[in-house]
LUMSE-510831 format. One record per residue: residue in one letter; x, y, z of N, C-alpha, C, O in turn. Coordinates in Angstrom, 1 decimal. Layout:
! residues N
REC,rest,n_xx,n_yy,n_zz,ca_xx,ca_yy,ca_zz,c_xx,c_yy,c_zz,o_xx,o_yy,o_zz
REC,a,X,Y,Z,X,Y,Z,X,Y,Z,X,Y,Z
...
END
This chain:
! residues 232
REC,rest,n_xx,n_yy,n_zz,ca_xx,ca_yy,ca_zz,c_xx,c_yy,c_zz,o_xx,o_yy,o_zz
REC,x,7.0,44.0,48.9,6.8,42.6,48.8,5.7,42.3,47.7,4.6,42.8,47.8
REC,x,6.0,41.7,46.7,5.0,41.5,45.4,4.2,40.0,45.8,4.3,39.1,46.6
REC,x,3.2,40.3,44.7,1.8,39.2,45.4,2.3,37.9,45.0,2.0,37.1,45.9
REC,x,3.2,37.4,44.0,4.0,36.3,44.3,4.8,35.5,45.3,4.7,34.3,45.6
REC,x,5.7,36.5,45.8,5.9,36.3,47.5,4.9,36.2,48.3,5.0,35.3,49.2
REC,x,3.9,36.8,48.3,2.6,36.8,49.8,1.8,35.5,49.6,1.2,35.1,50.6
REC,x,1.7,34.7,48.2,1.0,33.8,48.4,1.8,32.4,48.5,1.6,31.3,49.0
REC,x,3.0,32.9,47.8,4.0,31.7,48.3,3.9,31.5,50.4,4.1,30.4,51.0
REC,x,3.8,32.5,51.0,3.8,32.7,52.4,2.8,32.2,52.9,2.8,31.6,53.9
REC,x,0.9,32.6,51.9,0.1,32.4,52.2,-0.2,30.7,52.3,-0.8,30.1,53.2
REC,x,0.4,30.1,51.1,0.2,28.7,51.5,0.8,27.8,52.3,0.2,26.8,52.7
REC,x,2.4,28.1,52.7,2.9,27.7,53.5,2.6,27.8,55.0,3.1,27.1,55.8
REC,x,1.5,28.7,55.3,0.6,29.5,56.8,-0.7,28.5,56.6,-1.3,28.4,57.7
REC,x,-1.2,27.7,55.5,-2.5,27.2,55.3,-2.8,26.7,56.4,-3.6,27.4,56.9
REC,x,-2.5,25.7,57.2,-2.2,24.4,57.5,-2.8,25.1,59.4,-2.1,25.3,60.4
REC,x,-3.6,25.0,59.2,-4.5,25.3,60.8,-4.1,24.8,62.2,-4.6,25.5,63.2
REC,x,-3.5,23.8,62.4,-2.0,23.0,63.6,-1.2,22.4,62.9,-1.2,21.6,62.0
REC,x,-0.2,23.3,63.7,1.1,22.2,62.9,1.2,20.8,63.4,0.5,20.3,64.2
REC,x,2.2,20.2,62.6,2.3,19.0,62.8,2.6,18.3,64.7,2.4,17.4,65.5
REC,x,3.4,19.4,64.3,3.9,19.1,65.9,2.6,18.8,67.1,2.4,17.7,67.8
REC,x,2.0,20.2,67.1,0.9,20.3,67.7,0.2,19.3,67.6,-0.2,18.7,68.6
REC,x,-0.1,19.0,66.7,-1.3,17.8,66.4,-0.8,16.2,67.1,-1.6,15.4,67.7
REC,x,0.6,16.0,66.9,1.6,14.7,67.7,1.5,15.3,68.7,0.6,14.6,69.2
REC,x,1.8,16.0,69.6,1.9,16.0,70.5,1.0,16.6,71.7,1.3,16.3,72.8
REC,x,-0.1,17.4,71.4,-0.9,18.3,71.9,-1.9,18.3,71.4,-2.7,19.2,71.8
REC,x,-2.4,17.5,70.3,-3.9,17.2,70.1,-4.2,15.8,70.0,-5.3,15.5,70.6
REC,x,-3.3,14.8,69.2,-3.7,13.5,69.4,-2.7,12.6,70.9,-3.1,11.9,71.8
REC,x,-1.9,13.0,70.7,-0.8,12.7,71.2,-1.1,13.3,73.2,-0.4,12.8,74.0
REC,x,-1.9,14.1,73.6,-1.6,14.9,74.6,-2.5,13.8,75.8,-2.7,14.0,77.0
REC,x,-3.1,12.4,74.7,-3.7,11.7,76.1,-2.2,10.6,76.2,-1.3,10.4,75.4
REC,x,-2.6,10.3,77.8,-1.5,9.3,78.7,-1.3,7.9,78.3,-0.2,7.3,78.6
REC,x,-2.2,7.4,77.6,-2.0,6.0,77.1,-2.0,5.6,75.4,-2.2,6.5,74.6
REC,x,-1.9,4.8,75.2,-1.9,4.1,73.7,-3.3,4.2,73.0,-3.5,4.5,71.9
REC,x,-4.0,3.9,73.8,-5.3,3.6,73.8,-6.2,4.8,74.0,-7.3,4.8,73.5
REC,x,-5.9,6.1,75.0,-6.7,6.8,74.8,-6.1,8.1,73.1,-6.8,9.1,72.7
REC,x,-4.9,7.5,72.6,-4.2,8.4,72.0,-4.8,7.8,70.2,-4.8,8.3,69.1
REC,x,-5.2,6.4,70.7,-5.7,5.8,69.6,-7.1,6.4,69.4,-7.3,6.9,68.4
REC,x,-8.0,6.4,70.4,-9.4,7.1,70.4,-9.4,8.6,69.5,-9.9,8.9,68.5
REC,x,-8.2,9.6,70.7,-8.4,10.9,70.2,-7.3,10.8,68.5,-6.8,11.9,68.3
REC,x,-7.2,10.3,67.9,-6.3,10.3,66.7,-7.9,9.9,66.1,-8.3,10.8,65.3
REC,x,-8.4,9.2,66.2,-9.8,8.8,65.4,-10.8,9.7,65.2,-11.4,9.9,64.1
REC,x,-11.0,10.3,66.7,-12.3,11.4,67.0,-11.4,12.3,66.1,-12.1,12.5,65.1
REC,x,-10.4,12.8,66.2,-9.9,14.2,65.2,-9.7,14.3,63.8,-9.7,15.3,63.0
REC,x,-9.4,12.5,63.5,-9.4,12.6,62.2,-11.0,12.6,61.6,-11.1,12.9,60.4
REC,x,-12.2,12.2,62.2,-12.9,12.3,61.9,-13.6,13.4,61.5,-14.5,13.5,60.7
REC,x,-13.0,14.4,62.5,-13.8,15.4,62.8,-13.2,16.5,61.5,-13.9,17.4,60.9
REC,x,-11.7,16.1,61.4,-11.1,16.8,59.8,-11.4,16.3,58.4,-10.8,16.9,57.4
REC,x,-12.2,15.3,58.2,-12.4,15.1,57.2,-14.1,15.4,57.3,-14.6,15.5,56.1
REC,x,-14.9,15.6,58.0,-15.7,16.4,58.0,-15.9,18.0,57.4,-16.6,18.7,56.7
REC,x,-14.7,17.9,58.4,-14.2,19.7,57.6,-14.0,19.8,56.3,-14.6,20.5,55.5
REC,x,-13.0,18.6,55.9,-12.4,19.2,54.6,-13.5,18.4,53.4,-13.4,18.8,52.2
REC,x,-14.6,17.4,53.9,-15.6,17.1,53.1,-16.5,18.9,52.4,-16.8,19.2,51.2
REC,x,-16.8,19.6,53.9,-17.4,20.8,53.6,-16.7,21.7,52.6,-17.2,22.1,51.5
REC,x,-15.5,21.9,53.2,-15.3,22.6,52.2,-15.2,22.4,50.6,-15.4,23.1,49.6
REC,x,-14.8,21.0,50.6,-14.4,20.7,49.0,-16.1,21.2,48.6,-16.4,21.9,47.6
REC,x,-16.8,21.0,49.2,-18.6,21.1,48.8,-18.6,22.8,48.2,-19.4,23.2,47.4
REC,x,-17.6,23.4,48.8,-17.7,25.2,49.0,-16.8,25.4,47.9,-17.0,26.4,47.2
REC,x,-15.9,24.7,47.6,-15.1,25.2,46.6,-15.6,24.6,45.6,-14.9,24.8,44.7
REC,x,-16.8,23.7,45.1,-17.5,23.1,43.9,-18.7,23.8,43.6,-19.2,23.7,42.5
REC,x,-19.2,24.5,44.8,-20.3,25.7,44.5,-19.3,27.2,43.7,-19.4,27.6,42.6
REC,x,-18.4,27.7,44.8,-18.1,28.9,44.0,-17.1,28.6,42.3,-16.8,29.5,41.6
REC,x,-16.9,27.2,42.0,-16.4,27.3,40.7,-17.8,26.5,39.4,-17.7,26.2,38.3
REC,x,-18.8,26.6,40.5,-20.3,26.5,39.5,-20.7,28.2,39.4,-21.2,28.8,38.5
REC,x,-20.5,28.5,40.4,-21.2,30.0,40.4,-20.0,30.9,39.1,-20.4,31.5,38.1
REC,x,-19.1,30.9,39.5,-17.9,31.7,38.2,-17.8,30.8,37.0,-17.2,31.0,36.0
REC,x,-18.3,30.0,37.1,-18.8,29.3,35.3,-19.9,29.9,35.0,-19.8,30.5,34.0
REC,x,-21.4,29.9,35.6,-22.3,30.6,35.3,-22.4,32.2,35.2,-23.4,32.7,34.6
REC,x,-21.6,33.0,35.8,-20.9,34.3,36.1,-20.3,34.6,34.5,-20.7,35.6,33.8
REC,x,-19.3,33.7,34.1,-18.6,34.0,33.0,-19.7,33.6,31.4,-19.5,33.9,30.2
REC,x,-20.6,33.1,32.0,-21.5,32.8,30.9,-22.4,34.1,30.4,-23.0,34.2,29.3
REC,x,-22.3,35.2,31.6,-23.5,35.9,32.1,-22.5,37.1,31.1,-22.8,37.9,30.3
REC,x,-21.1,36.7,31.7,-20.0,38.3,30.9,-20.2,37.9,29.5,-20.4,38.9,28.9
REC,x,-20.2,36.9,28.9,-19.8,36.3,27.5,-21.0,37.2,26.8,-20.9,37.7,25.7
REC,x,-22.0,37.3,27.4,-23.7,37.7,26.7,-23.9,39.1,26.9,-24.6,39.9,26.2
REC,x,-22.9,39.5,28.2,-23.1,41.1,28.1,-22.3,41.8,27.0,-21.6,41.3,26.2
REC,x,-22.5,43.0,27.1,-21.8,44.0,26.4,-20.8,44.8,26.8,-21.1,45.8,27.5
REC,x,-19.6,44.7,26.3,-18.6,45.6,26.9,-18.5,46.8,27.0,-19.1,47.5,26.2
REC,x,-17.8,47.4,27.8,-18.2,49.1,28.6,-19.1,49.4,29.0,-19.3,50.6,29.4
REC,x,-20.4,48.2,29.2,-21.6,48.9,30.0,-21.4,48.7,31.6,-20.4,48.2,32.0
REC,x,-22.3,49.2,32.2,-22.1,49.1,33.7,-22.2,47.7,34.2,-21.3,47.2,35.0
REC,x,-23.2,47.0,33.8,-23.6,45.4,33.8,-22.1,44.5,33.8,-21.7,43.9,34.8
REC,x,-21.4,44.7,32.4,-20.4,44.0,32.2,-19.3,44.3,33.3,-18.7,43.5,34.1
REC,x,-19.1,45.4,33.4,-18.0,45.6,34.5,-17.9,44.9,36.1,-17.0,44.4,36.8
REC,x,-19.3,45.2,36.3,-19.7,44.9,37.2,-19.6,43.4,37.7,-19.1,43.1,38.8
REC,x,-20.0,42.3,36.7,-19.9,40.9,36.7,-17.9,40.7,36.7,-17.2,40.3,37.7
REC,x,-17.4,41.2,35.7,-15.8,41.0,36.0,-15.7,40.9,37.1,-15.5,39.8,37.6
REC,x,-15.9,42.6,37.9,-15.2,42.5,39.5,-16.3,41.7,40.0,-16.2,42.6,40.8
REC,x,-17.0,41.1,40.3,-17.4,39.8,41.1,-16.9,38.8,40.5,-16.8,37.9,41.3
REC,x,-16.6,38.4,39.6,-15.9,37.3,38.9,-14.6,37.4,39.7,-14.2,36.4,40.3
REC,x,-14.1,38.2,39.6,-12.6,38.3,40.2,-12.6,38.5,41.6,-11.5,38.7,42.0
REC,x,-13.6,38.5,42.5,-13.9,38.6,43.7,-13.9,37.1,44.1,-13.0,36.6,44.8
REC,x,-14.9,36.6,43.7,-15.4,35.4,43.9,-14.2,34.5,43.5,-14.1,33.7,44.4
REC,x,-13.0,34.2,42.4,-11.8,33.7,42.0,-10.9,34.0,43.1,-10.3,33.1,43.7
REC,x,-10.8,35.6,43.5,-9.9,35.5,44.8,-9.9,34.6,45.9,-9.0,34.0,46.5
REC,x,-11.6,34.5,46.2,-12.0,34.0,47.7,-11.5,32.1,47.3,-11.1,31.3,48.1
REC,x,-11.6,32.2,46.1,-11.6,30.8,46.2,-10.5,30.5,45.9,-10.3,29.3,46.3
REC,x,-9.4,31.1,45.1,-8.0,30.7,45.8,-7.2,30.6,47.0,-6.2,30.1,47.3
REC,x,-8.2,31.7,47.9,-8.2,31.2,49.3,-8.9,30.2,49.8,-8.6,29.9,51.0
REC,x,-9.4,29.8,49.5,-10.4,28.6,49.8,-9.6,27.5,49.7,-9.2,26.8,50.7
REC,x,-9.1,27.3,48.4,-8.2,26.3,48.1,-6.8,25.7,48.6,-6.3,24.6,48.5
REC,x,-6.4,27.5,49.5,-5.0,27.1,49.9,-5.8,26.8,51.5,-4.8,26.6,52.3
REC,x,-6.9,26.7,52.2,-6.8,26.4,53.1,-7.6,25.0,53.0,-8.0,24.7,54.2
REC,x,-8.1,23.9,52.2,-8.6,23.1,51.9,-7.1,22.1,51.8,-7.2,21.0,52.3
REC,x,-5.6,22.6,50.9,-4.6,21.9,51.2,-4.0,21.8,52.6,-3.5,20.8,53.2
REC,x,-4.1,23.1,53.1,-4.0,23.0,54.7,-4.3,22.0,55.4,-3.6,21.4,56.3
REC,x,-5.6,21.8,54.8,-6.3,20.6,56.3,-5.7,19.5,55.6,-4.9,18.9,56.3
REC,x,-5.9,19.1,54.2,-5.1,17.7,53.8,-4.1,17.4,54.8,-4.0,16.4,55.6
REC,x,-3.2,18.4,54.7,-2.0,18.2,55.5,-2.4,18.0,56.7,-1.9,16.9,57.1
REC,x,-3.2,18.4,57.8,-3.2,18.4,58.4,-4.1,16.8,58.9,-4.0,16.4,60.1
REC,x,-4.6,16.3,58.2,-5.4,15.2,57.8,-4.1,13.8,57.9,-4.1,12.7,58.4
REC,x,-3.2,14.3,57.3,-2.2,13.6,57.0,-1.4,13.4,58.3,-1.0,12.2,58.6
REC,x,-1.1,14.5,58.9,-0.7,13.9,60.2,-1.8,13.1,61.2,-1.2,12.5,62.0
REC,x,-2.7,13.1,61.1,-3.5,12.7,62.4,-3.5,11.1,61.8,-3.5,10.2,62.6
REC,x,-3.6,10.9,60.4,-3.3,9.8,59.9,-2.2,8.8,60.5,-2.2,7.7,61.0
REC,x,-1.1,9.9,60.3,0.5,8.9,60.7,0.3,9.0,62.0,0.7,8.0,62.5
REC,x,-0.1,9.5,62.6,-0.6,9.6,64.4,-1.1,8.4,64.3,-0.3,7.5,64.3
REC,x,-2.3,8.1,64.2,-3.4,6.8,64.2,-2.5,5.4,63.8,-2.6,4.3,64.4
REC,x,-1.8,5.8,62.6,-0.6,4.3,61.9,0.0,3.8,63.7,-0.2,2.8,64.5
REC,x,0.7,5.4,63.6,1.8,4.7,64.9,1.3,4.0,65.9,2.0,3.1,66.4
REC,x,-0.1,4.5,66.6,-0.4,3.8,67.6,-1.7,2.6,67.2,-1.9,1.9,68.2
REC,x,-2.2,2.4,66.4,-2.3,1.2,65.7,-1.5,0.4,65.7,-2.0,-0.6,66.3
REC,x,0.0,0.0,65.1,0.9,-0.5,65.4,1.5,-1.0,66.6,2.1,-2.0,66.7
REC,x,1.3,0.0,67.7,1.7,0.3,69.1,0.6,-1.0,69.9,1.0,-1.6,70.9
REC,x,-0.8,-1.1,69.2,-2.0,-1.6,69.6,-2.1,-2.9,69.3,-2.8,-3.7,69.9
REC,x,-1.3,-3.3,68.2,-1.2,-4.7,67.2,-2.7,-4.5,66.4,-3.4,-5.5,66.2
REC,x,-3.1,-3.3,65.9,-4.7,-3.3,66.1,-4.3,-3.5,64.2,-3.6,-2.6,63.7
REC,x,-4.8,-4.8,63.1,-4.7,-4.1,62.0,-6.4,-4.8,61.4,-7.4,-4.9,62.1
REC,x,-6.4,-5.1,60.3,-7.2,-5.1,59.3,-8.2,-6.4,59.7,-9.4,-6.4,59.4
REC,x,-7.4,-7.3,60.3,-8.2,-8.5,61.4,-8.8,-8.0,62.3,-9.7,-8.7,62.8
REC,x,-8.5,-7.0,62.6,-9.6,-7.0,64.2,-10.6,-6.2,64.1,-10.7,-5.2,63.4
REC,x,-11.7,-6.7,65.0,-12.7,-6.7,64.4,-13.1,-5.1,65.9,-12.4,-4.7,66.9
REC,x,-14.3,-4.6,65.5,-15.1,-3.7,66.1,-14.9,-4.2,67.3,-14.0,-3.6,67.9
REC,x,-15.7,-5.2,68.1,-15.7,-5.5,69.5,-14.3,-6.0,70.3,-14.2,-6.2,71.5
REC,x,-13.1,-6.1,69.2,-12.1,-6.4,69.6,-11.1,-4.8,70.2,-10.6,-4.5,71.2
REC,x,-11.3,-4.2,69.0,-10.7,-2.7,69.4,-11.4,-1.9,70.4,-10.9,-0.9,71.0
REC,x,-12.5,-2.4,70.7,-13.7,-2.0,71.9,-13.3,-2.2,73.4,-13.3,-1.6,74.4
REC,x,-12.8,-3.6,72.9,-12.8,-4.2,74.5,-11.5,-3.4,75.1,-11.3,-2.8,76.2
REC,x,-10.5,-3.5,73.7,-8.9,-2.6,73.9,-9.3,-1.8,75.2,-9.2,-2.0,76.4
REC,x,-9.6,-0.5,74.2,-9.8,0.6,74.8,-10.7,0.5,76.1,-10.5,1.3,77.0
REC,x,-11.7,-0.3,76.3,-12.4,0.1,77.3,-11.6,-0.7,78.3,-11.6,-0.2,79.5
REC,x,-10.9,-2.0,78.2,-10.1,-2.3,79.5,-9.0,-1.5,80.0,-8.8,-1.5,81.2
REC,x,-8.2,-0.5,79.1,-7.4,0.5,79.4,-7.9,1.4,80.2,-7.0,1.9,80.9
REC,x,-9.5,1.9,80.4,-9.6,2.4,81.3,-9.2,3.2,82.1,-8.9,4.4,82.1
REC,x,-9.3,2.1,83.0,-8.8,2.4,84.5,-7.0,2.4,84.6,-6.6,2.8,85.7
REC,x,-6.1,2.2,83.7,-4.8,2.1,83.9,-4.8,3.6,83.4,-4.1,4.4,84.0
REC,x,-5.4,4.1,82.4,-5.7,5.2,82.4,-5.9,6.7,83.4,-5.1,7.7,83.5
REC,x,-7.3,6.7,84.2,-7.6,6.9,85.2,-6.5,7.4,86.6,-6.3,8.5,87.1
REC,x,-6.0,6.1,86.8,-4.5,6.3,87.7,-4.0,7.0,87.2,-4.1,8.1,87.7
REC,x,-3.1,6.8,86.1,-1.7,8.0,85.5,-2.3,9.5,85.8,-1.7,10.4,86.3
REC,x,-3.9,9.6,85.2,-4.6,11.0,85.1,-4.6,11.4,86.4,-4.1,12.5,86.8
REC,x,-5.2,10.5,87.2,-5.1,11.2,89.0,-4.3,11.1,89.1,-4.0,12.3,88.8
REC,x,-3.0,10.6,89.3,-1.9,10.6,90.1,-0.8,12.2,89.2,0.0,12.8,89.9
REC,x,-0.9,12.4,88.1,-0.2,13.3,87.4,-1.3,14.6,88.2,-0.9,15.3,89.1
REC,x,-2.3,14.6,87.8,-2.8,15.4,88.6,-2.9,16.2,89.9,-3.1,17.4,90.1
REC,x,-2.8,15.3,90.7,-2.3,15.2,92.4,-1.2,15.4,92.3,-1.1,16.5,92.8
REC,x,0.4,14.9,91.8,1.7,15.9,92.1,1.5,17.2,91.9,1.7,18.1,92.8
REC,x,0.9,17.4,90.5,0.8,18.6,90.1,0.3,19.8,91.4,0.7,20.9,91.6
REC,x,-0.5,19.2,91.8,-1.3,20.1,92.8,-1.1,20.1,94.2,-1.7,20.8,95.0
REC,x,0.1,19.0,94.6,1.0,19.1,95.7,1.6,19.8,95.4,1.7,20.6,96.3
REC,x,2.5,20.1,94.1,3.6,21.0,94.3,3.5,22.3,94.1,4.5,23.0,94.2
REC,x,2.2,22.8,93.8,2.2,24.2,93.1,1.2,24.8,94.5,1.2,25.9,94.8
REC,x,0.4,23.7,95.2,-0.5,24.0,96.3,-0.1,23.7,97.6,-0.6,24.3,98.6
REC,x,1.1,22.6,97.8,1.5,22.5,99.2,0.6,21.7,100.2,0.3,22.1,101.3
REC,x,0.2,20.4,99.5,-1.2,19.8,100.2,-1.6,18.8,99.1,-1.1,18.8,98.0
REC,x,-2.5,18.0,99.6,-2.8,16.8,99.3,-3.6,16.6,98.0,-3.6,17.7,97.4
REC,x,-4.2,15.8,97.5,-5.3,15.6,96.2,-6.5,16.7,96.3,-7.2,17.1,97.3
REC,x,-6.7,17.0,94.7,-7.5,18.2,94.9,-9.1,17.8,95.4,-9.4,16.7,95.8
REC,x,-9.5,18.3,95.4,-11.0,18.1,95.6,-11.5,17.0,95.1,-11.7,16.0,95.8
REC,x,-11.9,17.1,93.1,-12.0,16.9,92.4,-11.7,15.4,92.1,-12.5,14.5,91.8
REC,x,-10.1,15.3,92.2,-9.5,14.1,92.8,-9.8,13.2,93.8,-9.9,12.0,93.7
REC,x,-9.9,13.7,94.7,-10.6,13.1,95.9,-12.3,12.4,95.7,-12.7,11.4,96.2
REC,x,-12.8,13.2,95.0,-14.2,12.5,94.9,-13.8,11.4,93.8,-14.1,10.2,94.0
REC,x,-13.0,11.8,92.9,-13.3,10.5,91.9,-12.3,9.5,92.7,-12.4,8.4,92.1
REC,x,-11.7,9.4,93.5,-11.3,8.4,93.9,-12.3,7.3,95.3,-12.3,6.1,95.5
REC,x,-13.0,8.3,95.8,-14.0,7.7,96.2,-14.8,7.0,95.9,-15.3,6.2,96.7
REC,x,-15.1,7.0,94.4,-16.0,6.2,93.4,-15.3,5.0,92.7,-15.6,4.2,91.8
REC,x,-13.9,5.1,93.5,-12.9,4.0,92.9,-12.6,2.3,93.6,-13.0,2.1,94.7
REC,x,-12.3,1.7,93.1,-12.3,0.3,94.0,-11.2,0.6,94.5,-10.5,1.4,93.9
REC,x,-10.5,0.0,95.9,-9.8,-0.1,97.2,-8.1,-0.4,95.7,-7.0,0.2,95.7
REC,x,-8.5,-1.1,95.1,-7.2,-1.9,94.7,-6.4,-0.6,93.6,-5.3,-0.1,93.4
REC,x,-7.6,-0.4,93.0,-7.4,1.0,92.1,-6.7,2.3,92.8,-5.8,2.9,92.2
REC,x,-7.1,2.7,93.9,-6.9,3.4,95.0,-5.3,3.4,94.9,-4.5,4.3,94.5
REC,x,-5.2,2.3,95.2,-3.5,1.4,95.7,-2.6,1.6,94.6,-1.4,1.9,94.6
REC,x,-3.6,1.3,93.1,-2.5,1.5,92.0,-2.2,3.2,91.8,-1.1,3.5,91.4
REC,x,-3.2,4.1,92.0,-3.2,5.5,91.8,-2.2,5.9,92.9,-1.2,6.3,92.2
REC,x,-1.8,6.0,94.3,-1.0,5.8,95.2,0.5,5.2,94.8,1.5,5.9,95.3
REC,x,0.7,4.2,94.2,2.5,3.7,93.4,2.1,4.3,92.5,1.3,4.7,93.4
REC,x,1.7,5.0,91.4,1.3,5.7,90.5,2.4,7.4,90.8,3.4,7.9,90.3
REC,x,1.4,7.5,91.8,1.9,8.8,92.3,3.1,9.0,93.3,3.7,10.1,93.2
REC,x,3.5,8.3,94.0,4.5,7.9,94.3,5.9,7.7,93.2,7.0,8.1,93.5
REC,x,5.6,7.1,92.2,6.8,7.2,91.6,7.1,8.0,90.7,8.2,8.1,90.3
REC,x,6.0,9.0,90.0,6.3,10.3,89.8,6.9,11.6,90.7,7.5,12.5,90.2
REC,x,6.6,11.2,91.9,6.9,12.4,92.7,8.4,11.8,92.9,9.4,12.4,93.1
REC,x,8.4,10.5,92.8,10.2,10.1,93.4,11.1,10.5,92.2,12.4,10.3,92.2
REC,x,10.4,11.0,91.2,11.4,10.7,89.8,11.8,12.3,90.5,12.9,12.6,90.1
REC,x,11.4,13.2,91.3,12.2,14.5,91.5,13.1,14.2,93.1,13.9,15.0,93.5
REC,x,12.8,13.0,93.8,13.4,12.8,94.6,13.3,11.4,95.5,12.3,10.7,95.2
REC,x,14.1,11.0,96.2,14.7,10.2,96.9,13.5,9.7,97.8,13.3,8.5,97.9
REC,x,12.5,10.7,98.5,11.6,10.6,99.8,9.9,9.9,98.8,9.5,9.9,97.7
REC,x,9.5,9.5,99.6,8.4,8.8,98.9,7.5,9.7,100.3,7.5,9.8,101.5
REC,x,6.4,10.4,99.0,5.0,11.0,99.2,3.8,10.0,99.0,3.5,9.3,98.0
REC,x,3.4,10.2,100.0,2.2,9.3,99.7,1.0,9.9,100.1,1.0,9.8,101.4
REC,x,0.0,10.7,99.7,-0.8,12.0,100.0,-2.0,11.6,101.1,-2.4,10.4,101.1
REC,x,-2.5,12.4,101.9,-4.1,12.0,102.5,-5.0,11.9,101.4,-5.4,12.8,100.6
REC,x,-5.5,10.5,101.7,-6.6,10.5,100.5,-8.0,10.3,101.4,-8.1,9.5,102.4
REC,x,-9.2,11.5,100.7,-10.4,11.5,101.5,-10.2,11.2,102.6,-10.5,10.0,103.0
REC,x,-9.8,12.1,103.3,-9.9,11.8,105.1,-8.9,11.0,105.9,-8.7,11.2,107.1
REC,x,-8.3,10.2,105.4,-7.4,9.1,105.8,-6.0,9.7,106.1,-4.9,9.2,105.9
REC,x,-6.1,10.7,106.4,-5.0,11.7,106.7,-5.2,13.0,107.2,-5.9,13.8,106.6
REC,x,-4.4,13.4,108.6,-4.8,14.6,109.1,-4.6,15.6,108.3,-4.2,15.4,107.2
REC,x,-4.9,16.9,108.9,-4.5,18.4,108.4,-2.5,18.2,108.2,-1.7,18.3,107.2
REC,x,-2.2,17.9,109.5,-1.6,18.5,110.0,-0.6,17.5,108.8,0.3,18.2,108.2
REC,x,-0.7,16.2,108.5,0.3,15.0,107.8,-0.1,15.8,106.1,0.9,15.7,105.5
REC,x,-1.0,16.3,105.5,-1.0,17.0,104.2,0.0,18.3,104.6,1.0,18.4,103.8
REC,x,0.0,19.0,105.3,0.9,20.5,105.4,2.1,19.6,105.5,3.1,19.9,105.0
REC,x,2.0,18.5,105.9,3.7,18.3,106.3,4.0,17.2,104.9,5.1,16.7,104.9
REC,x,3.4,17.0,104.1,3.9,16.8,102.6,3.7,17.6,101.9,4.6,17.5,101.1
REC,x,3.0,18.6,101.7,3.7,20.4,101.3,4.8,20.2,101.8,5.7,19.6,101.2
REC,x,4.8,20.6,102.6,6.3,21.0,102.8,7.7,20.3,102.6,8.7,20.8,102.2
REC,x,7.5,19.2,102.8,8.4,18.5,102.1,8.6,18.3,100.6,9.6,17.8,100.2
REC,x,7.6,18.6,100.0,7.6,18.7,98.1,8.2,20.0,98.1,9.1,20.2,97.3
REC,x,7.6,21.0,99.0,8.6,22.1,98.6,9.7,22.4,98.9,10.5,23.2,98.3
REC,x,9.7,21.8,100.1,11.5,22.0,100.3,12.7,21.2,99.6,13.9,21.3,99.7
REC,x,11.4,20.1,98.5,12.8,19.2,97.8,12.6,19.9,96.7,13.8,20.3,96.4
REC,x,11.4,20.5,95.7,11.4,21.5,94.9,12.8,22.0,94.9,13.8,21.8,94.1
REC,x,12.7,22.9,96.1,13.7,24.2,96.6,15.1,24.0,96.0,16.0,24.7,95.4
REC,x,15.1,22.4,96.7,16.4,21.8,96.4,17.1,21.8,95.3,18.3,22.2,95.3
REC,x,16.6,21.4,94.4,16.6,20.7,93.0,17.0,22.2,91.8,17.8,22.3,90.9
REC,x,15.8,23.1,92.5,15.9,24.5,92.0,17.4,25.0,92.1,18.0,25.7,91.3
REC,x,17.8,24.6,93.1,19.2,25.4,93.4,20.1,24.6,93.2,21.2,25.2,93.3
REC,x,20.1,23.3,92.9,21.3,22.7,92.2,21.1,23.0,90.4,22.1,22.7,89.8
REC,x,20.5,23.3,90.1,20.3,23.5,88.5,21.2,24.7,88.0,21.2,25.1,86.9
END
């Protein structure tokens, strides 16, 4: 394989998450509009950070191989000195055409978190009129509609893999929750667990349910599991 091929490979590898990933598993992996608009902000922020640094790194090493090549121009050829400056010239040129192909990387990668941020901006009605405390209030009233989806996805999850009620974890933050919130996390979870079946779970939350009524929704999540498994 000739070094034409490896770097045609090398720049197509630049790009540090794929696109996908980034839509779906980095900006995209919160539950609402609003928390998806936040993390698309915080990430793009956090990549143009990056790629601010490095453009800084790739404007130092092409000041240092201008001054480098000033230094060969004055030496004398075949001495040890001269040779010596070449291969760091050509050291320093390699690093930094790696530098460069990973500096397009992030562009790209920059680029998606961008069209991420378009779509749910759009999704938000959020554009060039609205102001700071308006996109503020957005997100901070989403909240709690938030919150629910996160507990209640959480709590199936941990009925069905555990055989029993809301984890711990769950359980305390719902304690710290208002009664009505409570009620929305509950139809929340309820109609997740119905999307795999017919019977409506409705879990012991903090105490409000014996031992004996959590084993016996285990068991019923897993024997509809079971079910489902064996019609597939």
């Amino acid at each position: 394989m000739n070094d034409k091929q490896m770097e045609k490979y090398f720049k197509a590898c630049a790009q540090p998450q794929s696109n996908y990933a980034v839509e779906h598993f980095i900006d995209g992996a919160a539950l609402t509009p609003e928390r998806r608009f936040r993390q698309s902000v915080i990430e793009l922020e956090i990549a143009s950070e990056s790629y601010a640094e490095v453009e800084y790194q790739v404007a130092k090493s092409k000041i240092k191989i201008k001054k480098l090549k000033g230094k060969l121009f004055n030496a004398n050829k075949g001495t040890d000195r001269y040779d010596l400056l070449s291969l760091k010239i050509d050291r320093m040129a390699t690093r930094l055409t790696k530098t460069l192909r990973g500096l397009n990387g992030k562009r790209k990668e920059m680029e998606q978190h961008i069209n991420n941020l378009k779509k749910v901006e759009a999704e938000l009605c959020f554009d060039q009129d609205t102001t700071v405390d308006e996109v503020y209030k957005v997100l901070q009233d989403a909240e709690s509609e938030y919150y629910m989806i996160k507990l209640a996805t959480d709590t199936a999850a941990h009925i069905i893999s555990h055989r029993g009620g809301p984890s711990v974890g769950v359980s305390l933050s719902l304690q710290q929750m208002p009664k009505e919130d409570i009620a929305k996390f509950q139809a929340t979870l309820n109609g997740m667990l119905q999307s795999m079946s017919t019977n409506s779970f409705v879990p012991a939350i903090h105490g409000s349910g014996s031992i004996k009524d959590i084993m016996a929704l285990g068991d019923a999540v897993m024997k509809e599991a079971n079910t489902l498994k064996q019609q597939e």
